[in-house]
LOMI-583583 format. One line per 5 residues: number of its first residue (from 1); their letters; for each residue x, y, z of C-alpha. Coordinates in nm, 4 decimals, padded with zeros to 6 digits. Example, Ala and Ser with C-alpha at 12.3 -4.5 7.8 and 13.67 -1.06 7.14 Angstrom:
! LOMI-583583
1	as	01.2300 -00.4500 00.7800; 01.3670 -00.1060 00.7140
This chain:
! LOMI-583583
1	xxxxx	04.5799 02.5583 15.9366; 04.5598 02.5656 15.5430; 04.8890 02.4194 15.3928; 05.0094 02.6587 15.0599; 05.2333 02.4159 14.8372
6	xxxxx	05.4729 02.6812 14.6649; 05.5979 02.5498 14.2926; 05.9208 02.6999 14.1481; 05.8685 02.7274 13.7711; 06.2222 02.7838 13.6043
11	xxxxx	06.2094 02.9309 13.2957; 06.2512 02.7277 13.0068; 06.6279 02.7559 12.8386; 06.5932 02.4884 12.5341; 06.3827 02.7427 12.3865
16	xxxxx	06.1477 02.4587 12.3030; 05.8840 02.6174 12.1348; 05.5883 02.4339 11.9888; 05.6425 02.5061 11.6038; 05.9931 02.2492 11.6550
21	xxxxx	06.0209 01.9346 11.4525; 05.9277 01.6398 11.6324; 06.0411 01.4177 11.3533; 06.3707 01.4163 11.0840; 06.4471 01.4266 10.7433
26	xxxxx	06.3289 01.1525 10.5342; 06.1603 01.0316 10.8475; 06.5128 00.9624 10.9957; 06.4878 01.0091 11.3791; 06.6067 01.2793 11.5750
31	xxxxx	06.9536 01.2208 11.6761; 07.1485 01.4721 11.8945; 07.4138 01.1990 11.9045; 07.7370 01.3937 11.8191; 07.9091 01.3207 11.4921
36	xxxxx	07.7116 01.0376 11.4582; 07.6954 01.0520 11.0550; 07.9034 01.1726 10.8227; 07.6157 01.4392 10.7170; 07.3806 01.6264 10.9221
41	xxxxx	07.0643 01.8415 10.9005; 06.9724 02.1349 11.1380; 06.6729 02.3962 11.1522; 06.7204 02.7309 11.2560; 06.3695 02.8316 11.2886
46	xxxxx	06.4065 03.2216 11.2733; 06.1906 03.4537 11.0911; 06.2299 03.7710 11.3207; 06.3714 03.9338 11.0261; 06.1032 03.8977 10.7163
51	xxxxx	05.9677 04.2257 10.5930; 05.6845 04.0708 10.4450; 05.5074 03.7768 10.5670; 05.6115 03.6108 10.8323; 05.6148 03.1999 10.9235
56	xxxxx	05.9658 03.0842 10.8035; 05.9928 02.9019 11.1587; 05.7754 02.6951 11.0427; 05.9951 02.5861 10.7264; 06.2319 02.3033 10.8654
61	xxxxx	05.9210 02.1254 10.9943; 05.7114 02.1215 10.6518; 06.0225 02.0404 10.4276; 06.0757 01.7265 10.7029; 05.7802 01.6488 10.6466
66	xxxxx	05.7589 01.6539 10.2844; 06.0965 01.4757 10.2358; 05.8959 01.1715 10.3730; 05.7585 01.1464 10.0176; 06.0961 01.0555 09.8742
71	xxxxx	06.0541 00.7355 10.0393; 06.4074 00.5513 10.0459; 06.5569 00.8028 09.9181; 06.7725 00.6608 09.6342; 06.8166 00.9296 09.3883
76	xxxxx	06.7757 00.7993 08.9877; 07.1088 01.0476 08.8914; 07.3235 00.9388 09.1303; 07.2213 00.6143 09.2532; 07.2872 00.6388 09.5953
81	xxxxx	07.0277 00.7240 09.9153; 07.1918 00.9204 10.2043; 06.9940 00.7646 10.4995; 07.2331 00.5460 10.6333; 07.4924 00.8511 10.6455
86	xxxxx	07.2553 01.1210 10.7283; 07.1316 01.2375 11.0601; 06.8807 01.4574 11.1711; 06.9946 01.6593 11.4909; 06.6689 01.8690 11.5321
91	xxxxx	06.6192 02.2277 11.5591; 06.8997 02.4305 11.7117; 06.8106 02.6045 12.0317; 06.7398 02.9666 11.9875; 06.5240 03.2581 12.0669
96	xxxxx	06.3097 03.4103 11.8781; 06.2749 03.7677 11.9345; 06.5646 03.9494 11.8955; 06.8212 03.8912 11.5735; 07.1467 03.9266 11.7827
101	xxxxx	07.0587 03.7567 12.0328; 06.9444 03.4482 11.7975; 07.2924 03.4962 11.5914; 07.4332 03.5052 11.9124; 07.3265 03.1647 12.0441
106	xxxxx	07.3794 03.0633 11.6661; 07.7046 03.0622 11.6153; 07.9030 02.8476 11.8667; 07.6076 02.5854 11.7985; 07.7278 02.5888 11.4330
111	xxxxx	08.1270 02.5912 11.4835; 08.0932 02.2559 11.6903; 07.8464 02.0989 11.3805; 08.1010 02.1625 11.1026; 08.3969 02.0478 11.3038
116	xxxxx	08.2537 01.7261 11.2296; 07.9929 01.7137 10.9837; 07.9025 01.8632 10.6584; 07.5684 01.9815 10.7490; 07.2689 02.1418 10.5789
121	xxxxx	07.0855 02.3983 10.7579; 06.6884 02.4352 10.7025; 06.5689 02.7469 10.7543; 06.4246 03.0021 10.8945; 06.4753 03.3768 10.7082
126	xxxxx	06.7751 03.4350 10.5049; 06.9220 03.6614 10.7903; 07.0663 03.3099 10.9573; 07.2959 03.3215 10.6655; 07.5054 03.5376 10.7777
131	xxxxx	07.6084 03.3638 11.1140; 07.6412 03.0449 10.9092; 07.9252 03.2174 10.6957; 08.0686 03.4005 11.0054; 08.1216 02.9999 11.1691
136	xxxxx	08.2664 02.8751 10.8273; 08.4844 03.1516 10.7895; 08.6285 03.0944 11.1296; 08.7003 02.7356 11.0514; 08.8244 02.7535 10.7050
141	xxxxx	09.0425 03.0861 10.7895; 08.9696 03.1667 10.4553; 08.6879 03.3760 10.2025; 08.4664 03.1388 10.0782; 08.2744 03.0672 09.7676
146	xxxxx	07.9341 03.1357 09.7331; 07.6312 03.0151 09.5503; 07.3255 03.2408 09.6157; 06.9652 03.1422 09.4324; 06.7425 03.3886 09.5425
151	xxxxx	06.4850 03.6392 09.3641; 06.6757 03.9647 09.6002; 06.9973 04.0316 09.5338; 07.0252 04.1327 09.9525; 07.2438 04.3338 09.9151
156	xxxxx	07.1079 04.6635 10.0477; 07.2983 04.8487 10.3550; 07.0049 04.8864 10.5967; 06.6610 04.6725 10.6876; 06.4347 04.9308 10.6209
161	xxxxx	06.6169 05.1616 10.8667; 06.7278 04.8670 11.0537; 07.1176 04.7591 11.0498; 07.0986 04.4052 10.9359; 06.8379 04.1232 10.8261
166	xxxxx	06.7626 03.9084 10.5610; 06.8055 04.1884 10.2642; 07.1564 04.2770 10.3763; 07.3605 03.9558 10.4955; 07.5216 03.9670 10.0986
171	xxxxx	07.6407 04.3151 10.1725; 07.7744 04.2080 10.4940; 07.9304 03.9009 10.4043; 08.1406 04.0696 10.1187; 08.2331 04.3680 10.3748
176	xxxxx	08.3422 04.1683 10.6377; 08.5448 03.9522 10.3816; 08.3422 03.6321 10.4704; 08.3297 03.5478 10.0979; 08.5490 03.5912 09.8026
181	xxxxx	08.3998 03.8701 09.5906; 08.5299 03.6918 09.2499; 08.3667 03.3641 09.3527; 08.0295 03.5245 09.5030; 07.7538 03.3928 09.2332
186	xxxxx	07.3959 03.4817 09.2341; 07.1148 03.3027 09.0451; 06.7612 03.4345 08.9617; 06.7842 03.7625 09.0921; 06.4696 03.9593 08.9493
191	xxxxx	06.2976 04.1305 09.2387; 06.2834 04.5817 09.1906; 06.5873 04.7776 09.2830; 06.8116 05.0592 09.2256; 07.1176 04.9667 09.0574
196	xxxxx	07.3548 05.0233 09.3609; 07.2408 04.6909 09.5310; 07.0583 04.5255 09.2322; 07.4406 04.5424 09.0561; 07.6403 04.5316 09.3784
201	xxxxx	07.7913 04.1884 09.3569; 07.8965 04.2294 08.9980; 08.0658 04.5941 09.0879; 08.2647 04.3949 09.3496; 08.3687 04.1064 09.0816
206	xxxxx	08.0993 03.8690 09.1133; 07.8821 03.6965 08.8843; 07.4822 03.7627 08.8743; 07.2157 03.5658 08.6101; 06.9464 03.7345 08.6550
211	xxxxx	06.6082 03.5394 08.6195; 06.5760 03.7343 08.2692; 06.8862 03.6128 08.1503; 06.7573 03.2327 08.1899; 06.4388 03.2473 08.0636
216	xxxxx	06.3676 02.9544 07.8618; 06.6562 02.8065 07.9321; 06.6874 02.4409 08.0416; 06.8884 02.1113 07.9901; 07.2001 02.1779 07.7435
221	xxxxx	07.0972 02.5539 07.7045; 07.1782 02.5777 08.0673; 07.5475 02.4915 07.9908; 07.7327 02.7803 07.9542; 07.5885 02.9211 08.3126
226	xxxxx	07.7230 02.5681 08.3727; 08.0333 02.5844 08.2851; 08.0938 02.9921 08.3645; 08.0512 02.9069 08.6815; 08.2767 02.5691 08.7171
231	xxxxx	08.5726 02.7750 08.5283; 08.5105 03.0883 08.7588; 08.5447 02.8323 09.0686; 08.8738 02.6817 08.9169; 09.0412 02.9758 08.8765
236	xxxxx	09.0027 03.0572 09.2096; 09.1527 02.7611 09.3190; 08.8366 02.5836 09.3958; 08.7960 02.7459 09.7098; 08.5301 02.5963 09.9939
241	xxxxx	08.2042 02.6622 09.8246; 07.8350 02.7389 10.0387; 07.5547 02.7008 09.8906; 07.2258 02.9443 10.0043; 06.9128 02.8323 09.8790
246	xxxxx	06.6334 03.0904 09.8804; 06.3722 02.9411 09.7718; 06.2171 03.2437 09.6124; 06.4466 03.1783 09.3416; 06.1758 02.9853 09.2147
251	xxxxx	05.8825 03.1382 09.0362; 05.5929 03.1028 09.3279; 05.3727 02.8895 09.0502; 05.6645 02.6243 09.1550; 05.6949 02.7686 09.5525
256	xxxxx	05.4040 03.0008 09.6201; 05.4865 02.9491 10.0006; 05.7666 03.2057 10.1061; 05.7209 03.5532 10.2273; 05.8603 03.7480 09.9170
261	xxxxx	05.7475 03.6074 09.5886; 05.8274 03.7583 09.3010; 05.6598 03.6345 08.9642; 05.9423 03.5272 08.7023; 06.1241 03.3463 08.8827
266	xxxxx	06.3422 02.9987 08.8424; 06.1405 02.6670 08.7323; 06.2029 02.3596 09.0112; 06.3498 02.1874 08.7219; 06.6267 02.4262 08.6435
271	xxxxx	06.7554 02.4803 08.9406; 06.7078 02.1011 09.0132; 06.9613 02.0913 08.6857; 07.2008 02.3691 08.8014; 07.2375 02.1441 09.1687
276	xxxxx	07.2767 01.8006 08.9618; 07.5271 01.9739 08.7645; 07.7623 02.1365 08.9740; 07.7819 01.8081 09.2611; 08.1281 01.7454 09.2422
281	xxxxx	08.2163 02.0972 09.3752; 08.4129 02.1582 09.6521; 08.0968 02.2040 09.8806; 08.1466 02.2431 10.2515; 07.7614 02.2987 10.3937
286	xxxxx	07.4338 02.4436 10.2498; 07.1097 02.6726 10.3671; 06.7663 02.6667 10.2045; 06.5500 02.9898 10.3550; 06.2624 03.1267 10.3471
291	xxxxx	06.0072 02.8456 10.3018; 05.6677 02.9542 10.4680; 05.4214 02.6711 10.5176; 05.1127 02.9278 10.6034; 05.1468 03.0370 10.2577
296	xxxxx	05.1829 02.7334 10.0718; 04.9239 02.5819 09.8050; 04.9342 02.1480 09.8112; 05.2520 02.1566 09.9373; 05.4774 02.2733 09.6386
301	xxxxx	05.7513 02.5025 09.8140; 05.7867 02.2374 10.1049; 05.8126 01.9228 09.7993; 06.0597 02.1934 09.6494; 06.2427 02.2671 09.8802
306	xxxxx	06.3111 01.8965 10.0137; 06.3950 01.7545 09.6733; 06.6773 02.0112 09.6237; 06.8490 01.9593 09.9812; 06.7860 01.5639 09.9177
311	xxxxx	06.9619 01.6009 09.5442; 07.2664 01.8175 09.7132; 07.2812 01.5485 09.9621; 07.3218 01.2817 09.7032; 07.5301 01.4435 09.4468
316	xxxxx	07.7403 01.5059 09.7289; 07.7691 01.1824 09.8938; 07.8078 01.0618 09.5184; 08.1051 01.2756 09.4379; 08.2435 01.1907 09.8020
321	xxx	08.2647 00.8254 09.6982; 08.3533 00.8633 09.3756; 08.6814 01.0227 09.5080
């Protein structure tokens, strides 16, 4: 009589899909350890959200990758590498088809992180934002601060008839009181729009340089934005301050791989000025978005992208031991 073995699959609940990092930041190992370092990195490899080309999941992968470059990692401004105090936890567990559903299984991963660390999320589209702000919010019990490079001002009130993604989380954040209006500042915007959104965070008291506005500008000329911004944050009280890194804010000659690029943008070197400059802030946690490797020339967004979380990480760490 013929024997039938009968296997059992169970579905698969790590949501471990192939395009997860198998190595860490600066070639650090994967560490799920809790709180094992002082700092942490994440990926939230989401990209259910872009309107335009797709492969964002890809991103935290590529800029691990490319951080490998910066070799031991001591940075020539602030003399200090973060390796011994930085770990890599992986990629957070998440699905990938269905925006609640991922911000659902976000958020409770991201209120245990920052009860411990200061961490630095790689993403992924800039609709993980949102969740990020909705976790710090609950653990501060207070608006935070906000410093938003991007080339799209996101702050329109649908996703192209949709209810939220990564062109509305601004407009959401400042609704649901997630951020301080009067400390909400937004660098490189550029991208077309009608005024209502392209103006929205200025009609609500923030502050927006447009990529226009800092044209030419570099080294001392970039001091006023500088110190605008520094006297801004210290009137408020020097409230917890998030950066969100879209990396669009570049011009793509400088990060050709995202989905969105819009010419005019940023140069790597003055935003890499604008992060060196502002690193004793009162940050609590970071995001860079939209990085997307299938579009990418030699490697420049991913190089890009790595060098500014690695010089936020430093100047950091540096103003942390300083104090």
């Amino acid at each position: 009589m013929l024997s039938v073995d009968i296997v059992v699959l169970e579905l698969n609940m790590d949501h471990a899909f192939a395009y997860l990092s198998t190595s860490g930041f600066l070639g650090l190992p994967i560490d799920k350890t809790p709180a094992h370092k002082r700092y942490a990195i994440a990926g939230v490899n989401w990209d259910g959200s872009c309107t335009n080309r797709p492969g964002a999941r890809f991103g935290p992968s590529a800029i691990r990758h490319a951080s490998q470059m910066l070799c031991d990692a001591t940075h020539p401004l602030f003399e200090i590498s973060p390796i011994e105090n930085l770990q890599d936890v992986g990629d957070l567990a998440l699905p990938n088809t269905n925006l609640d559903a991922m911000r659902s299984a976000l958020m409770p991963q991201v209120v245990d992180l920052i009860k411990k660390q200061t961490c630095i999320w790689l993403g992924g589209d800039h609709s993980i934002t949102l969740p990020l702000l909705r976790a710090y919010h609950a653990h501060y019990q207070q608006p935070l601060a906000c410093i938003h490079f991007d080339a799209h001002c996101d702050t329109w009130t649908d996703h192209f008839g949709e209810p939220s993604g990564h062109g509305t989380w601004v407009y959401e954040a400042i609704t649901e009181g997630l951020v301080d209006p009067n400390c909400f500042v937004q660098i490189g915007i550029r991208s077309a729009g009608e005024r209502t959104a392209r103006e929205f965070v200025s009609d609500q008291g923030g502050k927006i340089y447009t990529a226009r506005e800092l044209r030419g500008k570099d080294g001392d000329a970039l001091n006023t934005v500088i110190d605008e911004v520094r006297a801004r944050m210290r009137k408020a009280g020097n409230p917890p301050l998030y950066l969100t890194f879209d990396i669009d804010a570049l011009d793509p000659a400088f990060a050709p791989g995202t989905g969105t690029p819009e010419v005019g943008g940023l140069t790597t070197a003055q935003a890499m000025t604008l992060l060196e400059a502002w690193h004793d802030l009162n940050w609590v946690g970071m995001d860079l978005c939209e990085v997307s490797p299938p579009y990418d020339h030699a490697e420049l967004t991913s190089n890009a992208a790595a060098t500014l979380v690695w010089t936020w990480i430093c100047g950091k760490m540096a103003n942390h031991e300083g104090n």
